[in-house]
C-alpha positions in Angstrom: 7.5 35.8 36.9 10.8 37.2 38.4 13.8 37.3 36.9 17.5 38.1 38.4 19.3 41.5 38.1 21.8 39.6 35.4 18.8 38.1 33.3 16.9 41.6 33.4 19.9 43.5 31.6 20.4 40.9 29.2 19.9 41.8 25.2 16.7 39.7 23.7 17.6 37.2 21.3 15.1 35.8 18.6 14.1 32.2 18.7 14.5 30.4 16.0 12.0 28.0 14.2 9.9 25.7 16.5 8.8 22.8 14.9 7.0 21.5 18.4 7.8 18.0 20.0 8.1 14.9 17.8 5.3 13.2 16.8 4.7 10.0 18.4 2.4 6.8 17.5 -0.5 6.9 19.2 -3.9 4.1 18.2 -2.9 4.5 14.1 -1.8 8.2 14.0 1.3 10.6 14.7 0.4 13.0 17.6 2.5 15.7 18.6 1.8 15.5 22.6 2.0 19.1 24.1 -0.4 18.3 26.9 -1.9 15.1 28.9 -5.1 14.7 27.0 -3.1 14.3 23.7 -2.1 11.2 25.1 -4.0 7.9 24.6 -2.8 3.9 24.1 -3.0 0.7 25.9 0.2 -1.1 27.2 1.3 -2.9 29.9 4.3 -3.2 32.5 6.3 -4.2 35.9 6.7 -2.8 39.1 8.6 -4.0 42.4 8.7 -2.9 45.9 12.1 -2.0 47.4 12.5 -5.1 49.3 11.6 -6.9 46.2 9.2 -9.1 48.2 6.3 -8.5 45.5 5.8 -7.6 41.9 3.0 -6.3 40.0 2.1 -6.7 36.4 -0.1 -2.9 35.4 -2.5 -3.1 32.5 -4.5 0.2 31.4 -6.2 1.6 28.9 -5.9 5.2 28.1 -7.8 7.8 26.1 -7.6 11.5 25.7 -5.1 11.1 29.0 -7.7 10.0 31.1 -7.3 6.3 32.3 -10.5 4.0 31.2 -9.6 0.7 32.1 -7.3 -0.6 34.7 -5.4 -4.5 35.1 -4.0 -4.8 38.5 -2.2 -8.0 38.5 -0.1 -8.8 42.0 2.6 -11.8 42.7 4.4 -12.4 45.6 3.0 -10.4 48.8 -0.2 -11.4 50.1 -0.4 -7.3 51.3 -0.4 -6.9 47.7 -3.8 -8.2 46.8 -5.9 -6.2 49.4 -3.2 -2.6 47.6 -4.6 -3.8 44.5 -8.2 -3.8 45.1 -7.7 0.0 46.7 -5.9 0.8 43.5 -8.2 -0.4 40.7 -10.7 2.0 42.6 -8.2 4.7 42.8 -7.0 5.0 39.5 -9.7 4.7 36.9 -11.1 8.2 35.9 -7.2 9.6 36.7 -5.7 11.5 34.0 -1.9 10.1 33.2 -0.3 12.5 35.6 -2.9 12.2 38.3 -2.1 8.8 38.9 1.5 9.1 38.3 1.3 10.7 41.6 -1.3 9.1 43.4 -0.4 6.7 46.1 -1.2 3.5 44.9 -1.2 2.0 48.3 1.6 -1.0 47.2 5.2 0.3 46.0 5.2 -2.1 43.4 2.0 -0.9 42.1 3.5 3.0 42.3 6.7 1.7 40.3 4.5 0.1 37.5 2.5 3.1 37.4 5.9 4.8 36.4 7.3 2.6 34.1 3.4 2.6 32.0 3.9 6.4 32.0 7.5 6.2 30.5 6.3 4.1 27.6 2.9 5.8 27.1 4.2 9.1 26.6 6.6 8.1 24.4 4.4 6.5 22.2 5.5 2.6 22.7 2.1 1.2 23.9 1.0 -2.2 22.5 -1.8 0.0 20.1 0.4 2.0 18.8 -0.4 1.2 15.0 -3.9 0.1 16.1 -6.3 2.2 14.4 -8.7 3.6 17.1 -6.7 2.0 19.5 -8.1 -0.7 21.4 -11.8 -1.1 23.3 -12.3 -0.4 26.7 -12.3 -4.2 28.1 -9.2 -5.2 25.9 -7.1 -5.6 29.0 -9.9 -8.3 30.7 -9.6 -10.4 27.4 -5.8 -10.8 28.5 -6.9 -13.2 31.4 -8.8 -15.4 28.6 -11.6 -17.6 29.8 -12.1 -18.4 33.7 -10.5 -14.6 34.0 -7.3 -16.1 35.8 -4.0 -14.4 35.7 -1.4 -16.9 34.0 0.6 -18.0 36.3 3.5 -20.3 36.6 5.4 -21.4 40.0 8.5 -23.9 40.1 9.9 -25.1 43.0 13.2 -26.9 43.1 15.8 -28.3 45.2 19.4 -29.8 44.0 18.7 -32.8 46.4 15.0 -33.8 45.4 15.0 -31.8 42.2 12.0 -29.8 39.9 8.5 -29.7 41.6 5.7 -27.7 38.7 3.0 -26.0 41.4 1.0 -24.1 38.6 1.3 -23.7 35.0 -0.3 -21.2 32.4 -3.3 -23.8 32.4 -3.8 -24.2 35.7 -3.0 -26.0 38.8 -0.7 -28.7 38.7 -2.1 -31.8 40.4 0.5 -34.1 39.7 3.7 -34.7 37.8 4.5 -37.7 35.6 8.2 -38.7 35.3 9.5 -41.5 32.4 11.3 -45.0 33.9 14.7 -42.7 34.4 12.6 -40.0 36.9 12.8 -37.4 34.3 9.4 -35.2 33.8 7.4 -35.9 30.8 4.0 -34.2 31.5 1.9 -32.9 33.7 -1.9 -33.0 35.1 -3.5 -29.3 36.1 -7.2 -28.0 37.0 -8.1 -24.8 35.0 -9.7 -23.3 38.2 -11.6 -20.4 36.3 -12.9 -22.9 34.4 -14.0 -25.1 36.8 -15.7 -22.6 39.3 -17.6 -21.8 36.2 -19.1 -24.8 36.0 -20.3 -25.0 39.4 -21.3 -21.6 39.5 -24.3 -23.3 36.7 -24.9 -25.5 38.5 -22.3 -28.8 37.9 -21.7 -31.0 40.6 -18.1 -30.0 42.2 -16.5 -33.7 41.2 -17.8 -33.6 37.7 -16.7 -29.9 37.6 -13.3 -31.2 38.6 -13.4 -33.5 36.4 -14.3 -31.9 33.3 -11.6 -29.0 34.2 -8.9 -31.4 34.3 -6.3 -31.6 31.3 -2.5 -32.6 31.1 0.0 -31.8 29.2 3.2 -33.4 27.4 3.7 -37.6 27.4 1.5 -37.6 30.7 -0.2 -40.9 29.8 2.7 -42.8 29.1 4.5 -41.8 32.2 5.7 -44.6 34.7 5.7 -42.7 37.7 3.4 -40.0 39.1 3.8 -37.8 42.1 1.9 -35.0 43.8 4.2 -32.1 44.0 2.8 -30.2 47.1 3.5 -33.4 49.2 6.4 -36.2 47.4 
């Protein structure tokens, strides 16, 4: 340690009392964090590149600082998917700080990365109050059945109005509008559960089929369109 000529003839001064950092809630307890492996919780949170082209939605689960599970959820850039893959083998087996500055091959990935570590360390994770926290594969039951990230895509123009592409249930087939042109409901394909199906062995159409739900006054609608092409 060095020290300047001013600090060296300087007249030590006691410290007062130290109480240490403040505690903060971590899985059901107050933890005074003085180190990375005090540090454990699950949350989740955003990221965007600098063009804003892509976002990406970072899930992970943390224990004892080192990062257990990973949800790498991408929207936007089709680069994005192929960053993801390299970064759910990247950082898995990180401490907190090890991945805070590990390239995550995608921006957007990198600034979710920092704004998980902002709310981890200071305690604001989604198990904070959860006693034990939560089990490694908590953040695989937040795709739910067909693991499919929810997704929802609009598309709308002032001259031709609302189009709904996809939906938290799935992909929209086709849009039912009332005797005035105004949407009442909608027809989607749960994808993860249809590829299910098939995958044991269902015939594709009756696969289809059985995946296929809608939503709203569908039934009584007067008018149906496809979105992707009327």
């Amino acid at each position: 340690m060095q020290y300047s000529h001013e600090v060296e003839q300087m007249i030590c001064v006691k410290k007062g009392p130290n109480h240490g950092p403040a505690p903060i809630p971590e899985e059901g307890k107050w933890v005074q964090s003085k180190q990375i492996a005090d540090i454990s919780g699950l949350t989740h949170g955003v990221g965007w590149c600098a063009p804003q082209q892509g976002a990406c939605k970072l899930t992970l689960n943390v224990k004892d600082g080192i990062i257990e599970e990973a949800l790498i959820e991408t929207l936007g850039c089709s680069g994005m998917t192929h960053s993801a893959a390299m970064a759910a083998e990247l950082i898995t087996g990180k401490t907190l700080l090890e991945a805070l500055n590990t390239d995550l091959v995608c921006d957007a990935i990198n600034v979710a990365m920092r704004e998980l570590f902002l709310q981890i360390v200071y305690g604001r994770t989604q198990s904070a109050f959860s006693e034990g926290g939560l089990p490694i594969g908590a953040g695989l039951e937040d795709l739910g059945k067909g693991l499919r990230s929810q997704v929802g895509t609009m598309y709308s123009t002032n001259a031709k109005g609302v189009r709904y592409l996809e939906m938290a249930e799935g992909y929209v087939t086709r849009i039912g509008m009332d005797e005035n042109g105004e949407v009442i409901g909608y027809e989607f394909v749960h994808f993860g559960k249809m590829m299910d199906m098939i995958k044991k062995g269902i015939a594709p159409a009756d696969a289809l089929a059985k995946a296929t739900g809608n939503y709203g006054r569908f039934d009584v609608a007067t008018t149906y369109i496809d979105p992707r092409h009327e």
